[in-house]
LUMBATI-463878 format. One record per residue (C-alpha): y negated, x negated, z negated. Coordinates in nm, 3 decimals. Layout:
// residues N
R         v         u         w
R         Y         X         Z
...
// end
This chain:
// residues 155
R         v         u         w
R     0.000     0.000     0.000
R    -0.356    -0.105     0.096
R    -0.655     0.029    -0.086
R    -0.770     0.283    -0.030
R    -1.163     0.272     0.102
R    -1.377     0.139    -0.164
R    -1.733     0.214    -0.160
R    -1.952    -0.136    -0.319
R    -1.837    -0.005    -0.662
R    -1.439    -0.010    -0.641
R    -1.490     0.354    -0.600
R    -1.268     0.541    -0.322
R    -1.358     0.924    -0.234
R    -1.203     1.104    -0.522
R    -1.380     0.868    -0.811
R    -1.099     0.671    -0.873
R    -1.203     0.315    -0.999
R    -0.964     0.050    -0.820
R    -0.895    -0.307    -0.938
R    -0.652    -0.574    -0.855
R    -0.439    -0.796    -1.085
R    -0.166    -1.077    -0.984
R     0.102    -1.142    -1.262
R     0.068    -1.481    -1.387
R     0.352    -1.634    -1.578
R     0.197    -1.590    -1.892
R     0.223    -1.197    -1.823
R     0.597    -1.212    -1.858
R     0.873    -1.252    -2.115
R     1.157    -1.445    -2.074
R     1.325    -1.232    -1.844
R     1.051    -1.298    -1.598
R     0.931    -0.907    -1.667
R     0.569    -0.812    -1.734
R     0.571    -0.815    -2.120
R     0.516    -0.453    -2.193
R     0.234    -0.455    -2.405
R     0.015    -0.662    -2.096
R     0.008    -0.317    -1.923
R    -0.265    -0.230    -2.231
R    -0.426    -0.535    -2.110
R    -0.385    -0.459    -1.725
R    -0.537    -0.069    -1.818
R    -0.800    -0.206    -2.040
R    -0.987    -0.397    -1.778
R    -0.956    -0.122    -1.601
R    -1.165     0.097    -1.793
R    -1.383    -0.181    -1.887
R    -1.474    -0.239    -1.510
R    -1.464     0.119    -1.446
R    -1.708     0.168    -1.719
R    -1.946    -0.158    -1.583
R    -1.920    -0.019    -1.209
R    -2.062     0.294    -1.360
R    -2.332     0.119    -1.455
R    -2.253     0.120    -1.817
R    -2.179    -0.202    -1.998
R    -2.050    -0.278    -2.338
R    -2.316    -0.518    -2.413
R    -2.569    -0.298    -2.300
R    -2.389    -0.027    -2.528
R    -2.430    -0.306    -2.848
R    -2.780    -0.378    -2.784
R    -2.909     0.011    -2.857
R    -3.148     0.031    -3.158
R    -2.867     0.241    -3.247
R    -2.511     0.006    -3.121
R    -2.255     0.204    -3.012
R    -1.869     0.062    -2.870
R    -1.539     0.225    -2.798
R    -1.220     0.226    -2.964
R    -0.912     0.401    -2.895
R    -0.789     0.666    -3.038
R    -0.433     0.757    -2.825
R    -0.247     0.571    -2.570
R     0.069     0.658    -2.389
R     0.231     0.496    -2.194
R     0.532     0.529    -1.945
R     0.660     0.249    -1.831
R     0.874     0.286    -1.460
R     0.913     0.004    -1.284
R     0.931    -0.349    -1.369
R     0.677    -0.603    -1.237
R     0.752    -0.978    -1.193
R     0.513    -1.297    -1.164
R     0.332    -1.347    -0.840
R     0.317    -0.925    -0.773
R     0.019    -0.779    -0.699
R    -0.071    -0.483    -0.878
R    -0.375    -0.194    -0.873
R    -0.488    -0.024    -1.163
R    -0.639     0.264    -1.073
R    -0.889     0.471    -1.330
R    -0.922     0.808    -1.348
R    -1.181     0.937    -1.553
R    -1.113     1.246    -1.658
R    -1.419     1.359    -1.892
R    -1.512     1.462    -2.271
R    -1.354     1.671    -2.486
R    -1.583     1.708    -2.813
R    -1.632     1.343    -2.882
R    -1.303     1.232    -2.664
R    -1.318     1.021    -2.372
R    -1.050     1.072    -2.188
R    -0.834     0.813    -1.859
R    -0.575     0.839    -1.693
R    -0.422     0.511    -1.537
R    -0.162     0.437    -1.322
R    -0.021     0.063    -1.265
R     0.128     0.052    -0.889
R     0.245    -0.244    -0.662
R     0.239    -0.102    -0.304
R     0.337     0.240    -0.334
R     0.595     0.219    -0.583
R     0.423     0.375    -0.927
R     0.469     0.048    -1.242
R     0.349     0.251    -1.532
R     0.088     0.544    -1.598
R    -0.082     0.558    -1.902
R    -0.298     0.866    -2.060
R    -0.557     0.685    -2.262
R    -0.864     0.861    -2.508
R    -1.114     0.719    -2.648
R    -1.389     0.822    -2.918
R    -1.749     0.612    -2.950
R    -1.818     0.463    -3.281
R    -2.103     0.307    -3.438
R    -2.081    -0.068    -3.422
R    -1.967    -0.103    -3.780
R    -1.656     0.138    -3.694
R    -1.782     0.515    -3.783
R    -1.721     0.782    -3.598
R    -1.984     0.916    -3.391
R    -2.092     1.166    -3.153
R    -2.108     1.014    -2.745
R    -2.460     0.923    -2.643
R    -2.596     1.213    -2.459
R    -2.696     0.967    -2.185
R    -2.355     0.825    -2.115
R    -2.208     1.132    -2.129
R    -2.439     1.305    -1.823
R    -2.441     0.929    -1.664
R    -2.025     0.939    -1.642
R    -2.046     1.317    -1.528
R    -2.123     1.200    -1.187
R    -1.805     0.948    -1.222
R    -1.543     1.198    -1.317
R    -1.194     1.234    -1.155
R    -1.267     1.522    -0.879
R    -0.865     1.575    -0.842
R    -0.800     1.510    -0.488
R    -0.620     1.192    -0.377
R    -0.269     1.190    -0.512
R    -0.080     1.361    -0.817
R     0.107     1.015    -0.926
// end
């Protein structure tokens, strides 16, 4: 599988975020497998690049009179296929929107067509010494214009 056209954002037609990632040695266990817990890793940047081709950064977030940052709340994870050192794989992003103060992905790990792992990942904003608090109004109508329309495939 080829990308899918990106516009100068890693955005394709539906709002899905696209990034690329080779497996490097240190991705794997000894069986030569992605170690399962890199696929966190692989999803976070993800996000965090979906979030900074948005237009939002985390530093910017930190440097608010009033510092805000993410944190995770839920992940799950299904793991299908296993990837090896040298594949290529795309994380796509799927923002999905807000739910009260939840921030809500979905993710999906593929190399070519063949679907690696999906992942269903919610978020909450904090304050930057850990409380709970409600998304900056901002953000929230900035990411509007970012969300998941649904077309594009189910997988």
């Amino acid at each position: 599988m080829s990308l899918p056209d990106l516009d100068d954002r890693n955005f394709d037609a539906d709002r899905q975020h696209w990034i690329t990632v080779r497996v490097y040695y240190e991705d794997t266990d000894f069986t030569g497998m992605v170690y399962h817990a890199n696929y966190l890793r692989f999803f976070e940047r993800g996000r965090s690049d979906h979030l900074r081709d948005a237009g939002i950064s985390h530093q910017s977030l930190l440097q608010r009179d009033d510092p805000a940052a993410f944190t995770l709340t839920r992940v799950e994870v299904d793991y299908r296929r296993p990837a090896k050192v040298d594949d290529l794989l795309h994380i796509r992003t799927r923002y999905i929107g807000m739910e009260g103060p939840r921030i809500r992905f979905s993710q999906t790990c593929l190399r070519g067509e063949e679907v690696i792992a999906e992942g269903e990942i919610t978020a909450v904003m904090i304050h930057a010494d850990g409380r709970l608090r409600r998304p900056i109004r901002e953000l929230v109508e900035h990411l509007e214009a970012f969300r998941w329309t649904g077309g594009g495939t189910a997988s």
